[in-house]
C-alpha positions in Angstrom: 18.9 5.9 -13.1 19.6 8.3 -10.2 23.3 7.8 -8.7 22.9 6.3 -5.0 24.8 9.1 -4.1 22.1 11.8 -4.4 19.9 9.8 -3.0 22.0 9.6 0.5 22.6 13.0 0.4 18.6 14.2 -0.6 17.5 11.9 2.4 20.1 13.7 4.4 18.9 17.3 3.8 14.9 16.2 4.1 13.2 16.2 7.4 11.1 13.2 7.6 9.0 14.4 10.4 8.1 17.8 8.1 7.4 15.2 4.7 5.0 13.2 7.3 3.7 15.8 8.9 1.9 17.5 5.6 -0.2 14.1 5.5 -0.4 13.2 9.0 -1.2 15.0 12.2 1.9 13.9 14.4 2.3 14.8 18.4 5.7 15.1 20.1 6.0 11.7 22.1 9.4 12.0 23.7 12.3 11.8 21.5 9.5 11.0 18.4 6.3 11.9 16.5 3.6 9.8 17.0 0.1 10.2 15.3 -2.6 7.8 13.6 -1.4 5.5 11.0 -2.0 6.4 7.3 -1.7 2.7 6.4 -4.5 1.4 7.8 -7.5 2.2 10.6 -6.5 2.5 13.8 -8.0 4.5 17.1 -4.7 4.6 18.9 -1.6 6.1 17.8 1.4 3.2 16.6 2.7 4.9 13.6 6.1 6.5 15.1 8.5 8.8 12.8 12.2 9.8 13.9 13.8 12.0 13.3 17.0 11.1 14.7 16.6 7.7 12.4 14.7 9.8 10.1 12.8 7.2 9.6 8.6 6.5 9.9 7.4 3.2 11.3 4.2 1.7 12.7 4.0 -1.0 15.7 0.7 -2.0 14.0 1.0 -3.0 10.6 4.4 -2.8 10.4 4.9 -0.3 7.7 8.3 1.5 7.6 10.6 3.4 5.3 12.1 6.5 4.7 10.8 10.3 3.5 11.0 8.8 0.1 8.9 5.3 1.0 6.4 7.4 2.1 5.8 9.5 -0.4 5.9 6.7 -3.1 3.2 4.5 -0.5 0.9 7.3 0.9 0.7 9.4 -2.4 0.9 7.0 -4.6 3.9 8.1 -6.4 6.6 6.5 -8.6 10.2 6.2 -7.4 11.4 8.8 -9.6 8.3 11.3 -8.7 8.9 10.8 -4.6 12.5 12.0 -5.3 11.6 14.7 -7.8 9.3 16.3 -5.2 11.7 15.8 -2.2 14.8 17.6 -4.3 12.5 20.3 -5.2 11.5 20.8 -1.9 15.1 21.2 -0.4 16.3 23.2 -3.3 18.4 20.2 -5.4 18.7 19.4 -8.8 17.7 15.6 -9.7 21.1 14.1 -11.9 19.9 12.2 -15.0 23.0 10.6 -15.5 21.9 8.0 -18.0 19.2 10.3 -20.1 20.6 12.1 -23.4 20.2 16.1 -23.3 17.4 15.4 -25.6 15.7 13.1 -23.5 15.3 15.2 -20.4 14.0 18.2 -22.4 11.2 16.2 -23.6 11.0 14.7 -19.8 10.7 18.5 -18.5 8.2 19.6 -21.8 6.1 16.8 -20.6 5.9 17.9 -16.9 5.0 21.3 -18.1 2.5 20.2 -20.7 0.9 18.1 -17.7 0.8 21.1 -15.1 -0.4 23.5 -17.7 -3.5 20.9 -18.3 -4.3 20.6 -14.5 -4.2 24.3 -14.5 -6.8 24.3 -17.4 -9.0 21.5 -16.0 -9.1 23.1 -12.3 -10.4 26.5 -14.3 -12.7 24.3 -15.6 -14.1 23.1 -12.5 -14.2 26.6 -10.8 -16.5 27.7 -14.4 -18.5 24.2 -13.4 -19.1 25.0 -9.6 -20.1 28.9 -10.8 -22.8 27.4 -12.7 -24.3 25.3 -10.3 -24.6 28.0 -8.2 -26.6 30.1 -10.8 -29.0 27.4 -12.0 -32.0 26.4 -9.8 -33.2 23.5 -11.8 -29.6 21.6 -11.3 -29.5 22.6 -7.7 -33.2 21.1 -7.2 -31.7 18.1 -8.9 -29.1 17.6 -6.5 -31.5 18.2 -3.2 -34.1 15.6 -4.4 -31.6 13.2 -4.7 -30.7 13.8 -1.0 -27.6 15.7 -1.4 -26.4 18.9 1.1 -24.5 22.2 0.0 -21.9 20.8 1.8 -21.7 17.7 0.3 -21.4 19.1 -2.7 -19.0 21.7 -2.1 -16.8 18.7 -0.5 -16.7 16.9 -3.9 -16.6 20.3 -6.0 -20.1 19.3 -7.8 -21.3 21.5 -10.6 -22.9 22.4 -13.7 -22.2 22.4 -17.4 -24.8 24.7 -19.2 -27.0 23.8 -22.4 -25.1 26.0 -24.5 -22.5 24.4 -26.9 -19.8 26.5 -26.6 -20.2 27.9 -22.5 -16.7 27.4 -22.0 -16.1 30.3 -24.1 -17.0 32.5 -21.2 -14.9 31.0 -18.6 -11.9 30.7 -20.8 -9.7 33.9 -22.6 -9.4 32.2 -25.7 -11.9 29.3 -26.9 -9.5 28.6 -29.6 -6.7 27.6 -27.1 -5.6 23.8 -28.1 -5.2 22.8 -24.4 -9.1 22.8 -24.1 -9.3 20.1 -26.7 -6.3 18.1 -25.5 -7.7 18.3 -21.7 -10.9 16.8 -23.3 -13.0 20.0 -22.7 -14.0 20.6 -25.8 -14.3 18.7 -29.5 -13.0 20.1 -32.5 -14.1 17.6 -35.2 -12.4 17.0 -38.3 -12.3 19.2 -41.4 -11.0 19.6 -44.9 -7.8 21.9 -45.4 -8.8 25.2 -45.6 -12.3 24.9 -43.7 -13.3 26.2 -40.3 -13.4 23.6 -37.4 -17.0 24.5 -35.4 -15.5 23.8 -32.0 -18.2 22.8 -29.3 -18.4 21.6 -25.1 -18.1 18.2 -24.5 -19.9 18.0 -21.8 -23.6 20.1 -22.0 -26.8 20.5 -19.3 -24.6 17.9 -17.2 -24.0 17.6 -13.0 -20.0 17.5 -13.3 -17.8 15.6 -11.0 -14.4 16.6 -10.8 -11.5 13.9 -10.8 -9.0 14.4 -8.5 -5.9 12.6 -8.6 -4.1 11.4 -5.0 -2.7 14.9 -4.9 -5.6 16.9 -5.6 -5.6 17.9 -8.7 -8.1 17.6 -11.1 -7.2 15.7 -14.0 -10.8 15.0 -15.8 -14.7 15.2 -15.3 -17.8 12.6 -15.5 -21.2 14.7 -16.2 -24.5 13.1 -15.7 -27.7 14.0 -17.7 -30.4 15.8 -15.1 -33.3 14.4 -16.8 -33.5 11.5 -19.3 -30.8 10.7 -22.3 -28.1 9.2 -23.8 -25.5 8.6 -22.1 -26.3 8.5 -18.3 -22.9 9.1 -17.4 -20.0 10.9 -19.7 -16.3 10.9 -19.1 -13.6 12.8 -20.3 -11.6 10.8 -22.8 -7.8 9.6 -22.4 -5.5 12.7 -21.7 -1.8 13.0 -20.8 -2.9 13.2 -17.3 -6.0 11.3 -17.0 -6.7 7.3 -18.0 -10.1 5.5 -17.2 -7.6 2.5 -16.1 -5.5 3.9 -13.2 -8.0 6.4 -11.7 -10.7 5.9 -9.0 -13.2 8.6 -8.3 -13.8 9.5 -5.0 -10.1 8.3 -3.5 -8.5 11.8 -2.8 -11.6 12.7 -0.9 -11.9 9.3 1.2 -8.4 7.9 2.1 -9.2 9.6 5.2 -12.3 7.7 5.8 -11.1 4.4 4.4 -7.7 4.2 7.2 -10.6 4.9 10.1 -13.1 2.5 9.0 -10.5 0.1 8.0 -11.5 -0.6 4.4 -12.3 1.1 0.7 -15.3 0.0 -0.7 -15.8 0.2 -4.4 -19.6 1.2 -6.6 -20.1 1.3 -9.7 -21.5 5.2 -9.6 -20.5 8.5 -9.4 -23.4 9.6 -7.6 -23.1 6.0 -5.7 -20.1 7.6 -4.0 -21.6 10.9 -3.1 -24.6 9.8 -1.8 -22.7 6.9 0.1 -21.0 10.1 1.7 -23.8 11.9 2.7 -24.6 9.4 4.6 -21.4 9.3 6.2 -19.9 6.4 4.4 -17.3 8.1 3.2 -14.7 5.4 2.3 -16.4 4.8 -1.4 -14.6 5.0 -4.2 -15.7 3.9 -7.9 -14.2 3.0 -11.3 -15.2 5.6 -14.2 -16.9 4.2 -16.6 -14.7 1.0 -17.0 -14.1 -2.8 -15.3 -12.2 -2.9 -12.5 -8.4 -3.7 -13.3 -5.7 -4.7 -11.3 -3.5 -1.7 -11.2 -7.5 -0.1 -9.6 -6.5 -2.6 -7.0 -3.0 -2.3 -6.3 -3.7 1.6 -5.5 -6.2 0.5 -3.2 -4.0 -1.5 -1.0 -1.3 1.4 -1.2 -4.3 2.8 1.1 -5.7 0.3 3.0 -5.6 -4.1 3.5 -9.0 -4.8 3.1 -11.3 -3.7 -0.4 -14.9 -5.0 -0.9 -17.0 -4.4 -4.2 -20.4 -3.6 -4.6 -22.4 -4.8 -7.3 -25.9 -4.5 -8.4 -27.3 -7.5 -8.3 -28.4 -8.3 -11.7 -26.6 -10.2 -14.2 -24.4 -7.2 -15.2 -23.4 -6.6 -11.4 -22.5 -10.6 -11.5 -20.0 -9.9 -14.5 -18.8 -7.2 -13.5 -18.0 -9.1 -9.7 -16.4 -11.4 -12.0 -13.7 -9.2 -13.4 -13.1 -7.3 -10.4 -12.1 -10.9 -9.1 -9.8 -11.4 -11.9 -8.1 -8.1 -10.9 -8.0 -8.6 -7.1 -6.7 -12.0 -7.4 -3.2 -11.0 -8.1 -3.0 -8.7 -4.7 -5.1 -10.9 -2.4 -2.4 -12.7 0.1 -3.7 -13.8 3.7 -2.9 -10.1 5.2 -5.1 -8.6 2.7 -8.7 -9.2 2.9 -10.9 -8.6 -0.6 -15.0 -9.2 -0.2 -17.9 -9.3 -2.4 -21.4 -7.3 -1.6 -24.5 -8.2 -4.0 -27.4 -5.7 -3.6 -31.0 -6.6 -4.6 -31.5 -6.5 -8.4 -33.5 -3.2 -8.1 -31.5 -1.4 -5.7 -28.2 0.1 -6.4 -26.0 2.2 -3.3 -27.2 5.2 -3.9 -31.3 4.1 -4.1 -30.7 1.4 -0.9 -28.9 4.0 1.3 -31.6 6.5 0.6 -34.5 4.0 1.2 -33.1 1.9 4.2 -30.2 4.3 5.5 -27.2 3.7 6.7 -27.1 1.1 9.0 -29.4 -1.1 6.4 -25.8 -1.0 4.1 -23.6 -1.3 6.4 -25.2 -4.5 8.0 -24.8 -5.3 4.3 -20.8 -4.6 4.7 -21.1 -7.1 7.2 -21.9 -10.4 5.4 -20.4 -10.0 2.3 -19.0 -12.9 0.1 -15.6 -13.2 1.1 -13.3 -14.0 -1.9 -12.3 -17.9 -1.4 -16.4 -18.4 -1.1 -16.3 -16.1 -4.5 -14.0 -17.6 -6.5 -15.7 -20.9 -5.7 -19.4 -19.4 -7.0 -17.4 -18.5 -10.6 -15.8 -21.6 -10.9 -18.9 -23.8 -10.2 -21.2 -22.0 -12.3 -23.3 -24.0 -14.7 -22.0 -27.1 -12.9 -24.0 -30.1 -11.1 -21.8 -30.6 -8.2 -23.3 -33.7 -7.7 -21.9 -35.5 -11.0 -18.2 -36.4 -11.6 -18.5 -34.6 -14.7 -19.3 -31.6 -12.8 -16.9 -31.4 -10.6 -14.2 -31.6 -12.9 -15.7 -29.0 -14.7 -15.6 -26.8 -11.8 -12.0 -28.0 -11.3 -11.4 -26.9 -14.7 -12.9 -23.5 -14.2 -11.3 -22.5 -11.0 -7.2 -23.4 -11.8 -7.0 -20.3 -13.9 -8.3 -18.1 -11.1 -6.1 -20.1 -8.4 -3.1 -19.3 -10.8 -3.4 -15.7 -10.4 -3.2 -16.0 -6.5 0.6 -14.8 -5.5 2.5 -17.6 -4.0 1.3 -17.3 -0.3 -1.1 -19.0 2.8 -4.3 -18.2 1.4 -3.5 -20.1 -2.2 -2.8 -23.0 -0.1 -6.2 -22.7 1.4 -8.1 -22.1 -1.3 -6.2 -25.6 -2.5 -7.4 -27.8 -0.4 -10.8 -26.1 -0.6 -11.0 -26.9 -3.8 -9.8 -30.3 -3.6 -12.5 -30.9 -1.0 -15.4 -29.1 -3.3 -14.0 -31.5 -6.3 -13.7 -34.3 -3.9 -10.2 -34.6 -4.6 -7.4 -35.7 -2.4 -5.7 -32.2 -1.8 -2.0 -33.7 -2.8 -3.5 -35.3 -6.5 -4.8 -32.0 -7.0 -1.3 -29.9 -6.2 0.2 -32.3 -8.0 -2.0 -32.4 -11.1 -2.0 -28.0 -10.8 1.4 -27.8 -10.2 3.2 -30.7 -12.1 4.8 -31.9 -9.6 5.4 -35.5 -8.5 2.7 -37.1 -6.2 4.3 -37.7 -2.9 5.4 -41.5 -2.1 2.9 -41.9 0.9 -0.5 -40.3 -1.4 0.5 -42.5 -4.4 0.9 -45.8 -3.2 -2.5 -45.2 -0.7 -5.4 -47.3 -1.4 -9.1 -45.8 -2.9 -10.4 -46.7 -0.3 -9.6 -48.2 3.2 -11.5 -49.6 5.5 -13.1 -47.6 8.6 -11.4 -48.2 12.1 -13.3 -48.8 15.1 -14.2 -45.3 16.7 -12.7 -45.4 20.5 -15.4 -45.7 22.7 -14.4 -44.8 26.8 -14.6 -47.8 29.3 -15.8 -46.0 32.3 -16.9 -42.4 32.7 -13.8 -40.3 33.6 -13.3 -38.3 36.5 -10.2 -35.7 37.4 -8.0 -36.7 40.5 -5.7 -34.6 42.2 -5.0 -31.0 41.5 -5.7 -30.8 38.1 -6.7 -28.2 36.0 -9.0 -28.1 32.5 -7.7 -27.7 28.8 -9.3 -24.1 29.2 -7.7 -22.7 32.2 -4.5 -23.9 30.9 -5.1 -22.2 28.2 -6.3 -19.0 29.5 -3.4 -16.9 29.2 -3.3 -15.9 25.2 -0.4 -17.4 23.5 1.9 -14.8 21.2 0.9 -14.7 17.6 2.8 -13.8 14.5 5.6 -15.3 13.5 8.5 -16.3 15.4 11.6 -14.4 14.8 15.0 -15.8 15.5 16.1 -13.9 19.1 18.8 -11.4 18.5 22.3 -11.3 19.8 24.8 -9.0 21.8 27.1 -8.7 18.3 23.4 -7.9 16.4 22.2 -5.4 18.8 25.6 -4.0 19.0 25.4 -3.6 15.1 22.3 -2.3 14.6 22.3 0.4 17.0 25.5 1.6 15.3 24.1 1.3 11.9 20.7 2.8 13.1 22.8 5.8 15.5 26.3 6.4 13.6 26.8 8.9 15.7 27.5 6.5 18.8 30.7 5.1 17.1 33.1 8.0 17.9 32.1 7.9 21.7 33.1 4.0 21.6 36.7 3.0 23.4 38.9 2.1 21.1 39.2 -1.5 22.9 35.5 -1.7 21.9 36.1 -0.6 18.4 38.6 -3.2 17.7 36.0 -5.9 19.3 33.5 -4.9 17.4 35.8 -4.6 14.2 36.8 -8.1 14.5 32.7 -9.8 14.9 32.3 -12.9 12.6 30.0 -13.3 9.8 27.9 -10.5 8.7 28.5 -8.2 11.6 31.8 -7.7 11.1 31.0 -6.7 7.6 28.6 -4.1 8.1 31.1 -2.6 11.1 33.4 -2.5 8.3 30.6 -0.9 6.1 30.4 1.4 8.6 34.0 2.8 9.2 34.0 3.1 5.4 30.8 5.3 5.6 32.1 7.0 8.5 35.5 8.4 7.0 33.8 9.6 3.5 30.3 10.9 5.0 30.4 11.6 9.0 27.6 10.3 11.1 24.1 10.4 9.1 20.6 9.5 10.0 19.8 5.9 9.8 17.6 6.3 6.7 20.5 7.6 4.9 22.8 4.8 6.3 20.0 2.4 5.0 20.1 3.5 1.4 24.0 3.6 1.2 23.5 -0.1 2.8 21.1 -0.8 0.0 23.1 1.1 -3.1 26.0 -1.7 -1.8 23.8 -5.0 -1.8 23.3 -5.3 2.0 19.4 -4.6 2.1 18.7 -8.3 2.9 20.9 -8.5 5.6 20.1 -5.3 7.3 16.7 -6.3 7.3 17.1 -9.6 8.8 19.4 -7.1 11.7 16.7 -5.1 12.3 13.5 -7.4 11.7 13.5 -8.6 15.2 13.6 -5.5 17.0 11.0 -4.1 14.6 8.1 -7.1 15.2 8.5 -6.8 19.1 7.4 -3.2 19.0 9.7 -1.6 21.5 10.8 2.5 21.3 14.1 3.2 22.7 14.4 5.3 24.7 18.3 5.0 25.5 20.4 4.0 22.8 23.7 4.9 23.8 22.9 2.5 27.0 21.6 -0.3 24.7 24.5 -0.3 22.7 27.2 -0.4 26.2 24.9 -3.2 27.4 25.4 -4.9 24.1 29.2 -4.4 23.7 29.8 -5.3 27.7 28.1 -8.8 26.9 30.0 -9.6 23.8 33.8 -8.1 26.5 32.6 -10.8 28.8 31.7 -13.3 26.0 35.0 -12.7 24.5 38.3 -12.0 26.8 40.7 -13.6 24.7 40.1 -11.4 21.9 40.9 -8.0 23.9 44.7 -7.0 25.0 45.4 -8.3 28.2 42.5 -10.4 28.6 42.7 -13.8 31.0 42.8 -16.6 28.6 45.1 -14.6 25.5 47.8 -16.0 24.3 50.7 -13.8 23.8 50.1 -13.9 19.4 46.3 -12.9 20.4 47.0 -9.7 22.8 49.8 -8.6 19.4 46.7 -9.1 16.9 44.5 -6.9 19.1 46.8 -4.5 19.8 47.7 -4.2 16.0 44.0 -4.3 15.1 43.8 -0.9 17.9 47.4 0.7 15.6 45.3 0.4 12.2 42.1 2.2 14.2 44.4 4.7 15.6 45.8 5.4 12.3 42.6 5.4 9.9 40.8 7.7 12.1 43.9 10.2 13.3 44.6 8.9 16.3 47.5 10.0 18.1 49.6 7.3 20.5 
């Protein structure tokens, strides 16, 4: 576990502006950066960083965090990883308090072991593009499936020669082990003693590089130019590559997926490429494997909305079946997750060459959203029109409803279901849920008996100055949710928690108000001195993770949650924060010295409040 500490003082000596900035092209705007949002598409700048707060937020989709948040959502990296990078960056050394000697040399052999394979798989792909280059037959390949020198060069395409040990020219040694544990090259198994006749994996192939979120390449798929077996190879499980977490395609379109607003997933290698050259270049696809959860959860670190393509024969159908499975778990009613079935003899690649561009994307357009999917699954192979049927498909769906997280859209899907199984919703919640059926549900009849529909005497007729349901309704009601409105003694706080540096121009008389607020306010003023006398004034994203090392995360986030879903950018905090404090002095005269309404005991508590302020931060009389 890294100390708290060193996590305070690394966010203190890292710029968050420079961290963003080497992902995102930010403008000055005022007192900020502004620049396009990494999180999700947008045409307008909202996504804000400060570096007073040095902090990062967006007015759009509400992302926020600090240089380390960042780092772990736009790169993908762990906890441990965003700090790693942001110590080396500023020169620190990373404590591992908790890890034996032992422990963190093997943690440091493994790093190097890991570089020193990347460094041995991007040689590889440099020997790869060298080859294309020099063999006609693989580069008329390429053009007659449509693809451009510059397409190529974007995704680093190239060629693996017939020979079975090429490599051996691209590499000093042949012999080095790192070329079989980087999956290069096979060295079967021999008997003590005998020679091991080492040979290229991969052979008269089109290679495709596998970049990781950083870059790097960290393995290879080669397909076969003419006919064999197999279509596709992929590099085996390495320290630095696994078929599981890995996408191809998503270092080269994250860009493309935050303008068009979503990542869409093929099944193909060359699916992706040629999907690009069209200028769809948000594709991204699985290698080799079934779509799995932690496939999806890097998705959303990259974008709120994911649909799958599928060929539409009956492998495409189970394989749209397990990529539900795995989306379930991340689908909530922010994220959207659809479903596109091709014809049976087209896949991507083949419909975007024959019908172009728009052709797909009109595709894009209607696919099967995931409620209407999950429903198809569950009522396969059952007559809908038969009790025995219906239960069936009851029976079917409760396992996929189960994986939903706890959230609007399960609810939906619910009382979808319930109307699909003809069902009152409640029974079925009940049944699903083991819960109690509600007094009102149980003790209703089967059946009741239909009430007379309303019929209008007379035909109706406005009078007066009256206006329609529309026109009332013409100016657009706020949406989102409704946040309770924040007070003088919260806004007070939270611009001192979010500006330290405004608590040493404050009156004393102010000070001692403030140091005597109720509740949780006064706590985190208290907080706050305590921070003040050990650390000075700091940035708000280091005041944040001191808040959160001492169990106030919660609360700080309730402070601030109001201020951060109406959108505004100060522009004068120092003002804010007088407004705020003169509110809660007129709110409050008894409390200061010499206010109207003290009583004699009240004015000696203030003014002995003002001693103990005087005295913790050197005051003199």
């Amino acid at each position: 576990m890294i100390p708290p500490g060193f996590i305070q003082d690394l966010l203190a000596r890292v710029d968050v502006v420079e961290v963003v900035g080497r992902h995102v092209e930010l403008k000055k705007a005022g007192i900020n950066h502004k620049g396009l949002c990494p999180f999700h598409g947008e045409k307008s700048p909202s996504f804000i960083v400060s570096p007073s707060r040095q902090t990062y937020h967006c007015f759009g989709c509400g992302v926020h965090g600090n240089a380390i948040g960042f780092l772990m959502e736009h790169t993908a990296a762990t906890f441990v990883e965003a700090v790693e990078d942001l110590a080396q960056q500023v020169g620190m050394q990373v404590p591992q308090d908790e890890r034996s000697p032992e422990q963190r040399e093997r943690a440091k052999a493994d790093r190097a072991r890991q570089q020193s394979l990347t460094d041995v798989l991007a040689r590889a792909a440099d020997f790869y593009k060298a080859q294309l280059r020099k063999t006609p037959r693989a580069v008329s390949y390429l053009k007659g499936r449509g693809l451009t020198g510059q397409i190529a060069a974007r995704f680093g395409l190239g060629y693996a020669p017939e020979g079975w040990r090429s490599l051996a020219s691209g590499f000093p040694s042949y012999d080095d082990p790192q070329l079989v544990e980087a999956g290069l090259v096979i060295s079967p198994d021999v008997e003590p003693g005998e020679d091991a006749k080492r040979y290229d994996r991969f052979r008269d192939r089109i290679m495709f590089p596998i970049r990781n979120v950083q870059g790097e390449v960290i393995g290879f798929g080669g397909r076969v130019l003419d006919k064999g077996e197999p279509k596709y190879l992929n590099s085996p499980e390495t320290p630095v590559f696994s078929k599981g977490r890995e996408l191809y395609g998503l270092f080269e379109g994250r860009q493309a997926m935050r303008q068009r607003g979503h990542a869409l997933v093929v099944e193909g290698y060359m699916d992706v490429v040629a999907l690009a050259q069209h200028g769809i270049a948000n594709a991204v696809a699985t290698l080799g494997t079934a779509c799995t959860a932690e496939h999806v959860h890097k998705l959303f670190r990259h974008t709120e909305s994911v649909v799958f393509s599928f060929d539409g024969d009956a492998a495409g159908r189970r394989a749209a079946v397990r990529a539900l499975e795995a989306a379930l778990p991340h689908a909530t009613e922010t994220r959207t997750v659809k479903f596109l079935f091709l014809p049976p003899e087209h896949d991507p690649d083949s419909y975007v060459r024959e019908l172009g561009a728009e052709a797909f994307e009109r595709c894009i357009e209607g696919a099967v959203p995931l409620s209407r999917q999950l429903i198809t699954v569950a009522a396969d192979g059952c007559d809908l029109g038969t009790p025995e049927g219906r239960a069936r498909m009851l029976a079917q769906a409760r396992p996929l409803w189960s994986l939903l997280p706890d959230s609007l859209l399960r609810r939906q899907l619910l009382g979808e279901l319930a109307r699909q199984g003809q069902m009152p919703e409640a029974e079925l919640q009940a049944l699903w849920l083991g819960e109690a059926m509600p007094a009102s549900s149980a003790a209703e009849p089967a059946t009741r008996a239909e009430k007379p529909r309303w019929q209008p005497k007379a035909e109706w007729k406005p009078k007066g100055d009256w206006k329609s349901r529309r026109d009332r309704d013409a100016e657009p009601r706020p949406a989102g949710p409704r946040t309770t409105p924040a007070t003088a003694a919260d806004n007070a706080t939270r611009l001192l928690l979010q500006h330290s540096e405004l608590w040493d121009a404050l009156p004393d008389e102010d000070r001692a108000l403030l140091h005597d607020l109720p509740g949780a306010n006064g706590e985190l003023i208290h907080w706050l001195e305590r921070h003040l006398t050990h650390h000075g004034a700091s940035a708000w994203a280091v005041v944040q993770a001191g808040l959160a090392a001492d169990g106030h995360a919660e609360t700080v986030h309730r402070l601030v949650r109001s201020f951060q879903e109406l959108g505004v950018e100060e522009s004068d905090p120092a003002g804010d924060l007088a407004s705020a404090v003169s509110a809660l002095r007129a709110r409050t005269p008894a409390a200061l010295p010499g206010g109207g309404g003290a009583t004699d005991d009240e004015r000696r508590r203030a003014l002995e409040a003002l001693a103990r302020l005087r005295e913790r931060h050197g005051v003199q009389n």
